[in-house]
MOPAC internal coordinates of N, CA, C and O (Angstrom, degrees):
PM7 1SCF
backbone

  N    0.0000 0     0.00 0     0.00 0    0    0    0
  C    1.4642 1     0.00 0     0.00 0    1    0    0
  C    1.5296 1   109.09 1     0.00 0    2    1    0
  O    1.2310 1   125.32 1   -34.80 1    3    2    1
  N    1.3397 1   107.39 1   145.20 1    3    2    1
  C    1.6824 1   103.45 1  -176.35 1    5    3    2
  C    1.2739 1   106.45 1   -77.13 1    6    5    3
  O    1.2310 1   116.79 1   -36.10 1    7    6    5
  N    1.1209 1   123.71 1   143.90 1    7    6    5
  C    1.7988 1   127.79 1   176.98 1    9    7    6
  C    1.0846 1   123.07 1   -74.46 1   10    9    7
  O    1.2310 1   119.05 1   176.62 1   11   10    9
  N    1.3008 1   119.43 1    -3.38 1   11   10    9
  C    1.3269 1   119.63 1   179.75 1   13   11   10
  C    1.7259 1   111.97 1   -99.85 1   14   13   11
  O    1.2310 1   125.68 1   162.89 1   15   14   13
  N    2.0495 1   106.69 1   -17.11 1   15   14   13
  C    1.5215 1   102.54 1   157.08 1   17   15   14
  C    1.2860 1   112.55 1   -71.46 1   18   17   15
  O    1.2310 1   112.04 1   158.53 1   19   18   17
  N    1.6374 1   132.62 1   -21.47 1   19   18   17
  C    1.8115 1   130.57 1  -161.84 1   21   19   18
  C    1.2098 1    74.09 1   -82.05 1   22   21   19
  O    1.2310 1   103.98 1   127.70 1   23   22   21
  N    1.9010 1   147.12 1   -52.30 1   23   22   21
  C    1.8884 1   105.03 1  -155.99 1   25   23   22
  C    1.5204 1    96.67 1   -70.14 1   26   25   23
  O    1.2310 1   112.63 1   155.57 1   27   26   25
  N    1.3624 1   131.51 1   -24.43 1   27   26   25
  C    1.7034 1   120.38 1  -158.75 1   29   27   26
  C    1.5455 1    89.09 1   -73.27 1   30   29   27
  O    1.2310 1   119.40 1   139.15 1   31   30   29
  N    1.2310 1   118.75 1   -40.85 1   31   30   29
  C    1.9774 1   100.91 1  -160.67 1   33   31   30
  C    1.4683 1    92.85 1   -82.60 1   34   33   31
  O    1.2310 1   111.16 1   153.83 1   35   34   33
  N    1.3462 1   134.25 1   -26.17 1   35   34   33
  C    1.4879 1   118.75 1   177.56 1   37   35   34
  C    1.6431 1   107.35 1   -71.08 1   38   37   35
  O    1.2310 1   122.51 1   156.43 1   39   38   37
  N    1.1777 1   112.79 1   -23.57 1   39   38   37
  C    1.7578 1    93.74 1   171.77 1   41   39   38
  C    1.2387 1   101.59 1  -109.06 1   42   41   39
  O    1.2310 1   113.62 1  -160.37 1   43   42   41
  N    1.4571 1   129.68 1    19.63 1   43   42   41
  C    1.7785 1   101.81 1   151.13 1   45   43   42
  C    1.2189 1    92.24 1  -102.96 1   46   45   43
  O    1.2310 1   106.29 1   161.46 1   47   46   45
  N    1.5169 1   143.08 1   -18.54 1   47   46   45
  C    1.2658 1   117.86 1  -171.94 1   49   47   46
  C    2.1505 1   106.26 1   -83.84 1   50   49   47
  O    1.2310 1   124.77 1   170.41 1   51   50   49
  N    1.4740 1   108.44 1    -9.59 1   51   50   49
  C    1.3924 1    95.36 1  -179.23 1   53   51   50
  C    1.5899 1   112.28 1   -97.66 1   54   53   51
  O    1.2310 1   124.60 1  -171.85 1   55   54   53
  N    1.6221 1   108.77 1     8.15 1   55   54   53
  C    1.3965 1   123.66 1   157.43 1   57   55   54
  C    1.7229 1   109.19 1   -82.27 1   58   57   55
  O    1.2310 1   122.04 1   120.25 1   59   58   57
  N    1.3030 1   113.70 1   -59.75 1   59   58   57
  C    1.4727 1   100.83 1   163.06 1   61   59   58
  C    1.2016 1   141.23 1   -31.73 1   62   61   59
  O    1.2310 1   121.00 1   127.94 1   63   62   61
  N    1.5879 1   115.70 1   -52.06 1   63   62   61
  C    1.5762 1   114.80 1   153.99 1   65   63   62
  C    0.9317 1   103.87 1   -44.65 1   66   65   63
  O    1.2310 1   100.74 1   121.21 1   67   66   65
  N    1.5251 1   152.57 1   -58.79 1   67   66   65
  C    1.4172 1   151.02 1  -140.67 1   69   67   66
  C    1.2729 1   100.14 1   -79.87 1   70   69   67
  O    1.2310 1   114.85 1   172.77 1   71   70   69
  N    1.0516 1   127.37 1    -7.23 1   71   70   69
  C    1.7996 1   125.43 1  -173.71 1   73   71   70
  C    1.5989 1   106.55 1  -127.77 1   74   73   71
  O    1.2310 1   119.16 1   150.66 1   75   74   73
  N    1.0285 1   119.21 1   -29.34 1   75   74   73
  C    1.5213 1   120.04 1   170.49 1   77   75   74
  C    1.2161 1   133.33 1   -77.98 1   78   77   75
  O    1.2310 1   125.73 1   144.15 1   79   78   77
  N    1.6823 1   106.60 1   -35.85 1   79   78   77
  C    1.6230 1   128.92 1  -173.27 1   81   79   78
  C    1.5352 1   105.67 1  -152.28 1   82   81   79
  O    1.2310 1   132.87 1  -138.05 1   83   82   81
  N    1.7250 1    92.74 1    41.95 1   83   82   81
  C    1.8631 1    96.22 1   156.75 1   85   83   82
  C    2.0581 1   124.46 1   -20.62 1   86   85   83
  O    1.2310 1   132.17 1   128.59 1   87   86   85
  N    1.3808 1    94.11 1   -51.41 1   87   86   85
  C    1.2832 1    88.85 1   177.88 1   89   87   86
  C    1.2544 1   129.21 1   -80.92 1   90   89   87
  O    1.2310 1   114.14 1   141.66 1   91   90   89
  N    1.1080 1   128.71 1   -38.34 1   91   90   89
  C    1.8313 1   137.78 1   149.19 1   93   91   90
  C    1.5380 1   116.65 1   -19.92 1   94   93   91
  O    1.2310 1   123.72 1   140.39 1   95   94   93
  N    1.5360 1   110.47 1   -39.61 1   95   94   93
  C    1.2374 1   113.29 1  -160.70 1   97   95   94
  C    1.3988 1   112.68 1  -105.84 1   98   97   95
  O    1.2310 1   117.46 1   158.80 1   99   98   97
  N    1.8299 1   122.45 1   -21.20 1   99   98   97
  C    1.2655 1   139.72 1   178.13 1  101   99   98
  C    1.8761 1    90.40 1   -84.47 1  102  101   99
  O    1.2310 1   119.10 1   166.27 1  103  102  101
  N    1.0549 1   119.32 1   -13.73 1  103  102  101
  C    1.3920 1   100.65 1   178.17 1  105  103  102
  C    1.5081 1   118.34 1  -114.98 1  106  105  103
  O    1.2310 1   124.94 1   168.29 1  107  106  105
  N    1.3426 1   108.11 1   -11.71 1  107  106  105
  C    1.6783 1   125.10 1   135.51 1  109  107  106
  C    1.6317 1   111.99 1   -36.75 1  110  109  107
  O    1.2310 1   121.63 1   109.72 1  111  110  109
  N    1.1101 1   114.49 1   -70.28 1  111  110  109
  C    1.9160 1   130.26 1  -178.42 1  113  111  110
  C    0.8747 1    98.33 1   -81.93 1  114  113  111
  O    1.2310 1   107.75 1  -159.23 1  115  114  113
  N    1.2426 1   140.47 1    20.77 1  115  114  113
  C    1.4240 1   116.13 1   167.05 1  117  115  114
  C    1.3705 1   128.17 1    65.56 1  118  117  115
  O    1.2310 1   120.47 1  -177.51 1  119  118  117
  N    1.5472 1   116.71 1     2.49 1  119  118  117
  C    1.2152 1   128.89 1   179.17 1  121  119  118
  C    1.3826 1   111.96 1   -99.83 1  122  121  119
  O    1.2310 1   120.07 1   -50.85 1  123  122  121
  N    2.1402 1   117.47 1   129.15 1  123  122  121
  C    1.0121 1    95.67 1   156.20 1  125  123  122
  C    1.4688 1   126.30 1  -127.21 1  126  125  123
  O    1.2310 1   122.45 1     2.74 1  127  126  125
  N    1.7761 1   112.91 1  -177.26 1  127  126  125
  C    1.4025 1   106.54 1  -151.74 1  129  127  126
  C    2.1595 1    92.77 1  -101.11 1  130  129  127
  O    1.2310 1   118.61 1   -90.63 1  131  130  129
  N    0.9558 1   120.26 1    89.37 1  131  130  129
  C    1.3782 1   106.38 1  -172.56 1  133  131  130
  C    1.8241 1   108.70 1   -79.87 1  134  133  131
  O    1.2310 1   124.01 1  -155.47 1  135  134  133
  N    1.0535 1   109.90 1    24.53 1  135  134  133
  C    1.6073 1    99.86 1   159.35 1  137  135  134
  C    1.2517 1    96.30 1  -178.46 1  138  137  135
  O    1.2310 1   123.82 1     0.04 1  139  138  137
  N    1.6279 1   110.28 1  -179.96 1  139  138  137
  C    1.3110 1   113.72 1  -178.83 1  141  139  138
  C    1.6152 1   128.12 1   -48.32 1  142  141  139
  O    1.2310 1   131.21 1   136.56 1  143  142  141
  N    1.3442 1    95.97 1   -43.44 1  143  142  141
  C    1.4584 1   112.93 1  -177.77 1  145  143  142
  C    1.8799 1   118.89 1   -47.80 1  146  145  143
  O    1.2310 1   133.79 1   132.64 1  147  146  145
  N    1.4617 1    90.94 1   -47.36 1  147  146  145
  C    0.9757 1   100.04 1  -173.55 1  149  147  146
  C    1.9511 1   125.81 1  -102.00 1  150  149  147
  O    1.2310 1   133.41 1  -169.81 1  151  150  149
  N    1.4828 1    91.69 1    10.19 1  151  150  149
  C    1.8245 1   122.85 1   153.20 1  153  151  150
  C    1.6813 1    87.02 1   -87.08 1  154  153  151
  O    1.2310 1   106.03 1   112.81 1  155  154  153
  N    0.8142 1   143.53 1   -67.19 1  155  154  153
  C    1.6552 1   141.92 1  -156.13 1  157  155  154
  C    1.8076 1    91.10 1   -69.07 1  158  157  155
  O    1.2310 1   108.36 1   151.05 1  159  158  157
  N    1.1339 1   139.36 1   -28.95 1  159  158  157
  C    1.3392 1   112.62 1   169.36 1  161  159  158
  C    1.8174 1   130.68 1   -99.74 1  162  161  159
  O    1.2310 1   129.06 1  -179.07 1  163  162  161
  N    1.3253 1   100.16 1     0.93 1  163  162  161
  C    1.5865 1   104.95 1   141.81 1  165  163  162
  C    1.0314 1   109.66 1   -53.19 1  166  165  163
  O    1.2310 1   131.64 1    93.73 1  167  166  165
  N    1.4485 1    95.13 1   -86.27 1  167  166  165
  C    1.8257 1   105.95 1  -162.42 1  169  167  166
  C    1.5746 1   107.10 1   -40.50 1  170  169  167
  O    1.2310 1   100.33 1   149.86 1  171  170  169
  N    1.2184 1   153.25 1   -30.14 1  171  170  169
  C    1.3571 1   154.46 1   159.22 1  173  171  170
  C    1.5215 1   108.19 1   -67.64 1  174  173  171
  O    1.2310 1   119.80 1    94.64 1  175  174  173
  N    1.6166 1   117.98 1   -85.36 1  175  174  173
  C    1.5970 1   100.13 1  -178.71 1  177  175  174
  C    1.4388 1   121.30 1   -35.54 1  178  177  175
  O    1.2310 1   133.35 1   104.66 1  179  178  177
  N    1.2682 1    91.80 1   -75.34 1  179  178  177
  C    1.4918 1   110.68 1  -165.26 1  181  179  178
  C    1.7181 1   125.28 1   -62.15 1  182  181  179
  O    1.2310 1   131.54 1   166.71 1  183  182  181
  N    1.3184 1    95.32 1   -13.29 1  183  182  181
  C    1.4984 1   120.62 1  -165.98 1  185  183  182
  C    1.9972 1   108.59 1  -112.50 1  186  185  183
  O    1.2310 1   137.51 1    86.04 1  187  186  185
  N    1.1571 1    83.69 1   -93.96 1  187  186  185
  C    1.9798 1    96.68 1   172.67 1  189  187  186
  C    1.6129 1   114.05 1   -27.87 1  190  189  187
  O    1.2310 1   133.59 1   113.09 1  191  190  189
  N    1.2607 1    91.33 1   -66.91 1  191  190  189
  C    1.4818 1   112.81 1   173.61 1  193  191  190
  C    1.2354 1   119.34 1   -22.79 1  194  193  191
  O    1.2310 1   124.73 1    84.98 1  195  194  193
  N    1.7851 1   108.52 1   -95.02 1  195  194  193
  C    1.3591 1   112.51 1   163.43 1  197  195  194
  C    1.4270 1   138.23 1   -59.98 1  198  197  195
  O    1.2310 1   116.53 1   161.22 1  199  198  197
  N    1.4814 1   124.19 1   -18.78 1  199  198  197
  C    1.1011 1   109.45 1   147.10 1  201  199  198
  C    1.6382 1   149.56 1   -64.76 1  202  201  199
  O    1.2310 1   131.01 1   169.12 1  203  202  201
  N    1.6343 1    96.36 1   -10.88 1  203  202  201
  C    1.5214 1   105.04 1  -171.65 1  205  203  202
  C    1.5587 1    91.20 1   -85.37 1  206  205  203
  O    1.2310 1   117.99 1   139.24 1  207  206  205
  N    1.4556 1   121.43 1   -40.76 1  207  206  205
  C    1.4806 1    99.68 1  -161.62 1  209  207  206
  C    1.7741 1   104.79 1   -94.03 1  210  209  207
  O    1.2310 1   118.34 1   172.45 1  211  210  209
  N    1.0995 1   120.77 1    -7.55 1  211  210  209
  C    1.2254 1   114.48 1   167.54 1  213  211  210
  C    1.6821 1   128.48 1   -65.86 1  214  213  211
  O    1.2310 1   137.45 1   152.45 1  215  214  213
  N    1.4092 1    83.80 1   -27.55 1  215  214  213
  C    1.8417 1   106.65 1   177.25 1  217  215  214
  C    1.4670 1   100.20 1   -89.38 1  218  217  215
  O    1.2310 1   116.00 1   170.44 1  219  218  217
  N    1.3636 1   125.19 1    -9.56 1  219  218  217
  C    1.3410 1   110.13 1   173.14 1  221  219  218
  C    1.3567 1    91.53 1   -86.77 1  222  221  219
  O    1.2310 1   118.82 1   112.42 1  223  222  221
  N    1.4945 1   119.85 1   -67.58 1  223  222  221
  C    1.2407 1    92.52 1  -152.30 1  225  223  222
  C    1.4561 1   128.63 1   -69.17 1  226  225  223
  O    1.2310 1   117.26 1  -169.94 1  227  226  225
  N    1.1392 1   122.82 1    10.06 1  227  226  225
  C    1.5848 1   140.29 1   173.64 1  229  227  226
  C    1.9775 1    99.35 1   -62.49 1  230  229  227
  O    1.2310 1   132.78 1   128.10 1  231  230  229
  N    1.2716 1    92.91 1   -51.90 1  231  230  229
  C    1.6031 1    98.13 1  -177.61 1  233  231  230
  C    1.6599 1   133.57 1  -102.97 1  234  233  231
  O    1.2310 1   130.95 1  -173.09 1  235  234  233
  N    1.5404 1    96.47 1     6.91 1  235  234  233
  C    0.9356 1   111.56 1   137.38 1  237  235  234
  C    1.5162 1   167.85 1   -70.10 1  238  237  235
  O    1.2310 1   110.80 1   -77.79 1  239  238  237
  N    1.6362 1   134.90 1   102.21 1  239  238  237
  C    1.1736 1    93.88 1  -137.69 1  241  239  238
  C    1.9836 1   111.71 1  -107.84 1  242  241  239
  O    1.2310 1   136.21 1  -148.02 1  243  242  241
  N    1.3136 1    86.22 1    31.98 1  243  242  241
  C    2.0499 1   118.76 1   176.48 1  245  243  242
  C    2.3381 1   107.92 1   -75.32 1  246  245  243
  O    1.2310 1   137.06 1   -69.88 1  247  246  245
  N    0.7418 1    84.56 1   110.12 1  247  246  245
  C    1.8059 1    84.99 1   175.83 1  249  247  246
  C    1.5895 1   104.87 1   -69.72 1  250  249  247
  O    1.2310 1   121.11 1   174.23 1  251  250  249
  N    1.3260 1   115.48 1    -5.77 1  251  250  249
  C    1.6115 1   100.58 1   133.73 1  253  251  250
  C    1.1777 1   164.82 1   -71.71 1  254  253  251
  O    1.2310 1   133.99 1   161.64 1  255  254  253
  N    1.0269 1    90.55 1   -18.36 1  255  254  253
  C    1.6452 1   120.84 1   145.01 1  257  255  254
  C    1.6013 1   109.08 1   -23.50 1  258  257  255
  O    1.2310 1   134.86 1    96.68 1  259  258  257
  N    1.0555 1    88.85 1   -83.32 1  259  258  257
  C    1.5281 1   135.14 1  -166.63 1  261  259  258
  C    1.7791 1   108.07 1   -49.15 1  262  261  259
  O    1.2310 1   129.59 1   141.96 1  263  262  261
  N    1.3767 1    99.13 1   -38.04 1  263  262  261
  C    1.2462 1   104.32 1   177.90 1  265  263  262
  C    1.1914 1   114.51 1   -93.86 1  266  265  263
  O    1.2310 1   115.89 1   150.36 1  267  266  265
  N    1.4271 1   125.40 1   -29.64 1  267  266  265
  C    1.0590 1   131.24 1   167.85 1  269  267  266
  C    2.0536 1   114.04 1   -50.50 1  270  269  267
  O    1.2310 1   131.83 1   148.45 1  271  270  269
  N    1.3881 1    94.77 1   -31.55 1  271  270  269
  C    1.8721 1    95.89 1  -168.35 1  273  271  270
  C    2.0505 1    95.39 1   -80.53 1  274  273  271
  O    1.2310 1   132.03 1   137.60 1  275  274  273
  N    1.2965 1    94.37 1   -42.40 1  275  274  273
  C    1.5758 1    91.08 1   173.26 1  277  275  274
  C    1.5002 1   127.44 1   -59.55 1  278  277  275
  O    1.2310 1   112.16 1   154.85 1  279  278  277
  N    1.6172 1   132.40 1   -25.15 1  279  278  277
  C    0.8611 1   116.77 1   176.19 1  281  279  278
  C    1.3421 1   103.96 1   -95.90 1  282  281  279
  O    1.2310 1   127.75 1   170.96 1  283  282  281
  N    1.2728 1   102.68 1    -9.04 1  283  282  281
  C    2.4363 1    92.78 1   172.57 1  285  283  282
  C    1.2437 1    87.42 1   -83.74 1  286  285  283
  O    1.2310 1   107.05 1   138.65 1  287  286  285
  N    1.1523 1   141.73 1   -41.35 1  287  286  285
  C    1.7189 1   122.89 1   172.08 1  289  287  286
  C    1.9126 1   106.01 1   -51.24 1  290  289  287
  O    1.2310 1    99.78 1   112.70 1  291  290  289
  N    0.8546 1   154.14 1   -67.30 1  291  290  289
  C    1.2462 1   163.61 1   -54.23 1  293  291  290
  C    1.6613 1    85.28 1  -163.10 1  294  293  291
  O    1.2310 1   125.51 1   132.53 1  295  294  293
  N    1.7860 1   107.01 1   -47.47 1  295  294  293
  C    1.4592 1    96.42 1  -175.65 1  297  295  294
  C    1.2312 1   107.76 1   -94.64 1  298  297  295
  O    1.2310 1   109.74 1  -171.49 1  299  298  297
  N    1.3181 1   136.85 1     8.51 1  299  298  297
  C    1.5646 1   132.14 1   172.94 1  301  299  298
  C    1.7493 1    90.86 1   -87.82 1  302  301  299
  O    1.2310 1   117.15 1   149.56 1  303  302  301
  N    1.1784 1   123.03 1   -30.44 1  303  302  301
  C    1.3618 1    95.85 1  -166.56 1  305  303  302
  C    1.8297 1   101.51 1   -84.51 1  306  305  303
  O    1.2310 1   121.35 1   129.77 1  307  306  305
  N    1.1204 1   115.02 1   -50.23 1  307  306  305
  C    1.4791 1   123.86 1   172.44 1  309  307  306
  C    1.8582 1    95.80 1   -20.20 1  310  309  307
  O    1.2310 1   125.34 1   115.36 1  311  310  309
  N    1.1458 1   107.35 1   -64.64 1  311  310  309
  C    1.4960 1   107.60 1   173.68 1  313  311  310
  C    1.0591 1   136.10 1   -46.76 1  314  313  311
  O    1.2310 1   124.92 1   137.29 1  315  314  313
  N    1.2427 1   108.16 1   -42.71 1  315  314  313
  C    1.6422 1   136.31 1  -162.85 1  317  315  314
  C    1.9534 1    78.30 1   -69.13 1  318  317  315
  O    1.2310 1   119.08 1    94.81 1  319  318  317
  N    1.1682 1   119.36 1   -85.19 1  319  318  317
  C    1.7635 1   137.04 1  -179.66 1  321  319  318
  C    1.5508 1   100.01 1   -37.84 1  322  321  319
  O    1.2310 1   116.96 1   171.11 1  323  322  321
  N    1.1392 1   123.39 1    -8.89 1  323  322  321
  C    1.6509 1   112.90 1  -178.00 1  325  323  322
  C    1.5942 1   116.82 1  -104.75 1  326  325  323
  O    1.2310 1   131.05 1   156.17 1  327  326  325
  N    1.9628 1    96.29 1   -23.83 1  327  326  325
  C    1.3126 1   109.13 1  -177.63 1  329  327  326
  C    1.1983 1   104.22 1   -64.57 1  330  329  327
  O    1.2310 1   114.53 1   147.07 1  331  330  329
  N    1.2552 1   127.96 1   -32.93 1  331  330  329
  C    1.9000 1   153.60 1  -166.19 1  333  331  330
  C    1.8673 1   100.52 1   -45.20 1  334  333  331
  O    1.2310 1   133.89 1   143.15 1  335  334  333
  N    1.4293 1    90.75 1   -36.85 1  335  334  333
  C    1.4491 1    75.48 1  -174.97 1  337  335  334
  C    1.8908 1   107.04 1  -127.88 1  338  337  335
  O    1.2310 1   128.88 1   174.48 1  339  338  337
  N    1.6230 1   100.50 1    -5.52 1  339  338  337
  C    1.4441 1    94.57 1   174.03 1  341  339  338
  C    1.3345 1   113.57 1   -79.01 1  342  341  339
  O    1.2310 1   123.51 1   135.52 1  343  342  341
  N    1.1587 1   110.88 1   -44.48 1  343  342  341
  C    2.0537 1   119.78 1   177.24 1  345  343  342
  C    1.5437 1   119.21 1  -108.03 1  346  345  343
  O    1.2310 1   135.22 1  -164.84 1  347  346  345
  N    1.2085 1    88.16 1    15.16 1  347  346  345
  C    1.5806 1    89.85 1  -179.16 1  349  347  346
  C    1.6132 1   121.58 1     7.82 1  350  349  347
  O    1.2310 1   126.60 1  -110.84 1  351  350  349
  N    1.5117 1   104.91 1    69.16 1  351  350  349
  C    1.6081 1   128.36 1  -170.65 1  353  351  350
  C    1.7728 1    93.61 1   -65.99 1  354  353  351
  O    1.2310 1   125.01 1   -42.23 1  355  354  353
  N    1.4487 1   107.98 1   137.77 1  355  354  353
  C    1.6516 1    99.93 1   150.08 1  357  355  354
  C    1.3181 1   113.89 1   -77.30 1  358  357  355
  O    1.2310 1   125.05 1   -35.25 1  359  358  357
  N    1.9969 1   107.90 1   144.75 1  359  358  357
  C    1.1808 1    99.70 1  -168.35 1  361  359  358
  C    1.5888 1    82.11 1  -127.04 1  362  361  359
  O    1.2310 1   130.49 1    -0.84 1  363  362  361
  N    1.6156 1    97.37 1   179.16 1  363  362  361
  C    1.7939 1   122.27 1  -175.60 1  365  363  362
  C    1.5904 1    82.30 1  -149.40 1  366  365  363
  O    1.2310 1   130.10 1    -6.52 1  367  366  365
  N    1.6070 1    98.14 1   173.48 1  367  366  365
  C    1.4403 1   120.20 1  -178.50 1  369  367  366
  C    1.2791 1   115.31 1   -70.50 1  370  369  367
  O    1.2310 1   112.11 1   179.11 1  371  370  369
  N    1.4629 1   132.48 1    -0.89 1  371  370  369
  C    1.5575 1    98.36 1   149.65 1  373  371  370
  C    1.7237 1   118.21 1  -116.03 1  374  373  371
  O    1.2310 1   122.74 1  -130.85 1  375  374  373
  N    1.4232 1   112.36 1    49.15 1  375  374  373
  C    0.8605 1   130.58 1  -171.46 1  377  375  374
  C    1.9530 1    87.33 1  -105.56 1  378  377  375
  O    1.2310 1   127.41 1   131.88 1  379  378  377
  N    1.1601 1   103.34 1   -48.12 1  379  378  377
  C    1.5239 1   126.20 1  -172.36 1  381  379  378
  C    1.7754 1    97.00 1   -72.07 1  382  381  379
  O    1.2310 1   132.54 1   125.91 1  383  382  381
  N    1.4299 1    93.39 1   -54.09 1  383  382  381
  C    2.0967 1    91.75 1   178.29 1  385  383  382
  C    1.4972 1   110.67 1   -72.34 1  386  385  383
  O    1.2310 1   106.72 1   175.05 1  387  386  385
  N    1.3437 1   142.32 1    -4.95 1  387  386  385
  C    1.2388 1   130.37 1   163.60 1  389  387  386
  C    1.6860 1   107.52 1   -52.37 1  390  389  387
  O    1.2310 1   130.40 1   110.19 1  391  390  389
  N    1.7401 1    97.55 1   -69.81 1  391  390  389
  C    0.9451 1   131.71 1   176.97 1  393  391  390
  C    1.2297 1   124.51 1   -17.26 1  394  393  391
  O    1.2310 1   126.56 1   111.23 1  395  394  393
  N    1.5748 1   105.00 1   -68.77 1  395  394  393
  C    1.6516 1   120.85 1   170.16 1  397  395  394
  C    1.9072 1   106.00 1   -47.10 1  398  397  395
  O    1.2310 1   131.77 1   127.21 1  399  398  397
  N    1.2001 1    94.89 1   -52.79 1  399  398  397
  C    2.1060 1   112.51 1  -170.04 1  401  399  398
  C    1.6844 1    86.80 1   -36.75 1  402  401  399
  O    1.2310 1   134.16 1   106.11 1  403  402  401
  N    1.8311 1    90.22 1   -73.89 1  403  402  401
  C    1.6511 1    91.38 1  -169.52 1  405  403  402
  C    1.2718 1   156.09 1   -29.04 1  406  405  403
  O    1.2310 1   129.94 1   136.35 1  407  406  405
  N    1.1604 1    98.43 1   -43.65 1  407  406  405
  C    1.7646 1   139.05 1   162.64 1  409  407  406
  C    1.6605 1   109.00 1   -55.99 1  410  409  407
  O    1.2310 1   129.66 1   103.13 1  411  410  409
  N    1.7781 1    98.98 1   -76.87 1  411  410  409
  C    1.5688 1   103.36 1   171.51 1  413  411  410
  C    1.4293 1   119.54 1   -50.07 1  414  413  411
  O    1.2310 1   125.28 1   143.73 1  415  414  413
  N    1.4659 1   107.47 1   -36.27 1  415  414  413
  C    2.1179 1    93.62 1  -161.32 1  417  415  414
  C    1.9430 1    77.87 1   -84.62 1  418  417  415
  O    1.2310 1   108.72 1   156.67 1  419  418  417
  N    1.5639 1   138.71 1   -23.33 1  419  418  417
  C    1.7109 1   106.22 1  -171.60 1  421  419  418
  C    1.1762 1   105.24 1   -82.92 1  422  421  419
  O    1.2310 1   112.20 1   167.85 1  423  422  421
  N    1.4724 1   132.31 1   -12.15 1  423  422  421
  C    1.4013 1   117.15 1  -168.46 1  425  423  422
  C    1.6743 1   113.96 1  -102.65 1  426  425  423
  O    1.2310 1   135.57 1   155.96 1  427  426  425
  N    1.4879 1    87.48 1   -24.04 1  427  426  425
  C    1.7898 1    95.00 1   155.50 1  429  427  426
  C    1.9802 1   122.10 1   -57.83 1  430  429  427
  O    1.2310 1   132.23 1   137.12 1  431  430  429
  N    1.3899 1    93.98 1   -42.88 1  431  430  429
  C    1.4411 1    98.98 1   172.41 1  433  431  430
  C    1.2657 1   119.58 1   -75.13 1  434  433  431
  O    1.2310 1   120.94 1   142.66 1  435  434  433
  N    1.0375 1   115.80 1   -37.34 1  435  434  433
  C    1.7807 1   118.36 1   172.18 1  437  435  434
  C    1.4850 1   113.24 1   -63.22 1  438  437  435
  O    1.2310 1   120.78 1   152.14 1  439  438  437
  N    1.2990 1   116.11 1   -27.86 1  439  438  437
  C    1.5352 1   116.03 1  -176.26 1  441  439  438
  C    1.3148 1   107.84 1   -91.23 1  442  441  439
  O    1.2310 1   111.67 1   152.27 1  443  442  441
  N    1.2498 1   133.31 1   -27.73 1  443  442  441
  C    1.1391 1   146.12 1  -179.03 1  445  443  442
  C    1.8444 1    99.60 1   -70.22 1  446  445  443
  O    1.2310 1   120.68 1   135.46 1  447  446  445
  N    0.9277 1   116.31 1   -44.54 1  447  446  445
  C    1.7918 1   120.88 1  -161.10 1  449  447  446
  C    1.7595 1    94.94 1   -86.45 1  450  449  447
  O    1.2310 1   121.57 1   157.88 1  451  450  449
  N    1.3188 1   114.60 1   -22.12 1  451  450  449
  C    1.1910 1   125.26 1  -170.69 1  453  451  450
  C    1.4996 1    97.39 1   -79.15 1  454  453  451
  O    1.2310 1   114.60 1   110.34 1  455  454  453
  N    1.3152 1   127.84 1   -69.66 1  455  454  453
  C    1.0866 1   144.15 1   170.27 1  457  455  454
  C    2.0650 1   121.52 1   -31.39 1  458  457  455
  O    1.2310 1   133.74 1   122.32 1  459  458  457
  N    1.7227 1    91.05 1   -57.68 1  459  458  457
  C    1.5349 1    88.06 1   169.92 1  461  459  458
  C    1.7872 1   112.76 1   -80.69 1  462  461  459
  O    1.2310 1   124.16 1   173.92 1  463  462  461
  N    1.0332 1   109.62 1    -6.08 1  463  462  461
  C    1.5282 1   116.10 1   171.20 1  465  463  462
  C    1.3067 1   119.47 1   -72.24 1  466  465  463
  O    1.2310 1   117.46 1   152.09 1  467  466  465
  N    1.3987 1   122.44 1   -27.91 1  467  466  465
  C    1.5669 1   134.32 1   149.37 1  469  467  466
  C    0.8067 1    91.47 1   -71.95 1  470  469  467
  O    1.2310 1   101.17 1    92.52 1  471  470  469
  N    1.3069 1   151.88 1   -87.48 1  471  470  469
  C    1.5473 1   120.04 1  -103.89 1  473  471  470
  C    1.5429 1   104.11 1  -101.08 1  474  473  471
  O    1.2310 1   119.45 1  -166.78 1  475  474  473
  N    1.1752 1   118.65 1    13.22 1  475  474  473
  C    1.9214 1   135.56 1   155.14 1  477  475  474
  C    1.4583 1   102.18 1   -69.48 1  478  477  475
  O    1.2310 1   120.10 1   180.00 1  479  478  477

């Protein structure tokens, strides 16, 4: 399988959690949803979101796609490393394993889109 479809189905499938089991996943992140409203913006950010464009670019057959899933990979972690010193969040190890994912599934996708972008 090309690696640059495993980061697209890992971020539509970690948008799926986000829309199926809003709460599973806000308590994964450490986020919680204290009312409806804010169960309804998981399931949309965290959820809608990444699943729509991960499922695009799965069925897409543009290496923009592709690049597109790597830099929303690429910019959650940029963030993730910025929060470090803006909110200085306490962290545990999957604070650290997001992190790692993020990095690996955008630069997997960027190399991947890079790659079928030559070889067109």
């Amino acid at each position: 399988m090309n690696m640059g479809r495993v980061s697209s189905a890992a971020l539509m499938l970690s948008g799926a959690a986000g829309v199926v089991v809003p709460e599973r996943v806000g308590v994964a992140l450490g986020v919680s949803a204290v009312s409806a409203r804010g169960m309804a913006e998981i399931r949309a950010g965290l959820g809608g979101t990444y699943a729509a464009l991960g499922g695009w670019a799965l069925v897409c057959a543009e290496p923009a796609a592709e690049t597109a899933v790597g830099f929303t990979w690429l910019g959650a972690a940029a963030v993730r490393v910025a929060s470090l010193v803006l909110d200085r969040p306490r962290t545990d190890w999957t604070y650290w394993a997001y992190l790692g994912a993020e990095v690996g599934f955008g630069v997997t996708a960027l190399a991947s889109a890079r790659a079928r972008k030559h070889a067109a």
